[in-house]
C-alpha positions as CSV (number, residue, x, y, z in Angstrom):
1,X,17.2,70.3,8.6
2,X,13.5,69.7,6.9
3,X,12.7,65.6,6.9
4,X,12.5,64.6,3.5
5,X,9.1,64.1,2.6
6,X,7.7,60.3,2.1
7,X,5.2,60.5,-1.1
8,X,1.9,58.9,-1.2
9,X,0.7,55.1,-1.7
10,X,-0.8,56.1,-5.4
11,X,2.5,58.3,-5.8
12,X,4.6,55.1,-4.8
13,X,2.2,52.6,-6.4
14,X,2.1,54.2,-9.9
15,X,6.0,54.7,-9.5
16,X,6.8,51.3,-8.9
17,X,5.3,50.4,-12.6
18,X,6.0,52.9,-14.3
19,X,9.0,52.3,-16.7
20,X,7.7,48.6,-16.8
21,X,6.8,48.2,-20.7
22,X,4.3,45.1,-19.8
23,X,2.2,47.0,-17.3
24,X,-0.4,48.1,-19.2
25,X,-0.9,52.3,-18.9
26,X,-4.5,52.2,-18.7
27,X,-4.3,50.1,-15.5
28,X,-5.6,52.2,-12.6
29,X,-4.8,52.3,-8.6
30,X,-7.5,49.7,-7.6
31,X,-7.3,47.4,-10.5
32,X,-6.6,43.8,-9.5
33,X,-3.2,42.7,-10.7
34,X,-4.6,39.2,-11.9
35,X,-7.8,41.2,-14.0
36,X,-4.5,42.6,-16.0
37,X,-2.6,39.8,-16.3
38,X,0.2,40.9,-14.4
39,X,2.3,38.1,-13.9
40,X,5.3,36.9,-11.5
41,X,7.8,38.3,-13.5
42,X,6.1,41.7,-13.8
43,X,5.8,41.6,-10.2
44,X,8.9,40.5,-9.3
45,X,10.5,43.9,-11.8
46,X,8.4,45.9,-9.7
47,X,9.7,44.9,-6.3
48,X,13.0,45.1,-7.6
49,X,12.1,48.9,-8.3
50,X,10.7,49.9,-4.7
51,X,13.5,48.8,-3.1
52,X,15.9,50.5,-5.6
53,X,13.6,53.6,-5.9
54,X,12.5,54.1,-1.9
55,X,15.3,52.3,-0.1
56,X,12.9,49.4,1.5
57,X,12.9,45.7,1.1
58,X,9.8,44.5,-1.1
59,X,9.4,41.1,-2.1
60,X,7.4,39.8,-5.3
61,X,5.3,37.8,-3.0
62,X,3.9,40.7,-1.5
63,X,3.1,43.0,-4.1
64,X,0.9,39.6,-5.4
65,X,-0.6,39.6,-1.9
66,X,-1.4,43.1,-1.9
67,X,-3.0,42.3,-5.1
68,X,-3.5,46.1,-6.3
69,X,-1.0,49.2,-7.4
70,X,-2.5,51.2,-4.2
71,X,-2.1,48.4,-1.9
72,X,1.0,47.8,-3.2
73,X,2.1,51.7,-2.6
74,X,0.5,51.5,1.0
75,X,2.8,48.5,1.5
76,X,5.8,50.7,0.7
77,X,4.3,53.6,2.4
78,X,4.3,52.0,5.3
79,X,8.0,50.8,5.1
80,X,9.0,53.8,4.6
81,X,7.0,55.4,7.8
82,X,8.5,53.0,9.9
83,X,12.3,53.3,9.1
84,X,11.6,57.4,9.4
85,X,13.8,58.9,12.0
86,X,12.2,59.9,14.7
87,X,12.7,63.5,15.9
């Protein structure tokens, strides 16, 4: 059986936002969430959608600390690393 491959922080960060209508779509990897106005709310959407879309626990609190769409998708990342199975 081939382990299922765990994407990348910018593949998992850009993921996390992308079906949410007030992110805006020019926002890149590295741009703080505050210099786009991304609010609680937005944030709290998101997490909702890592934990549906890669099976980990993400809280709105942490996305806000990790303060960026690639911090945020290292955050996952790393979740997911972790739970892996080892061989």
């Amino acid at each position: 059986m081939t382990p299922t491959t765990i994407p990348d922080a910018a593949t998992i960060g850009a993921r996390i936002v992308r079906d949410i209508p007030e992110v805006p779509r020019t926002l890149s990897l590295d741009e703080p969430f505050d210099h786009a106005d991304i609010d609680s709310l937005v944030l709290a959407e998101a997490a909702v959608v890592a934990t549906r879309e890669y099976g980990v626990l993400v809280h709105d609190w942490e996305l806000r600390t990790a303060g960026t769409l690639r911090r945020a998708g290292e955050l996952v990342h790393a979740r997911l690393v972790a739970e892996r199975p080892q061989a």
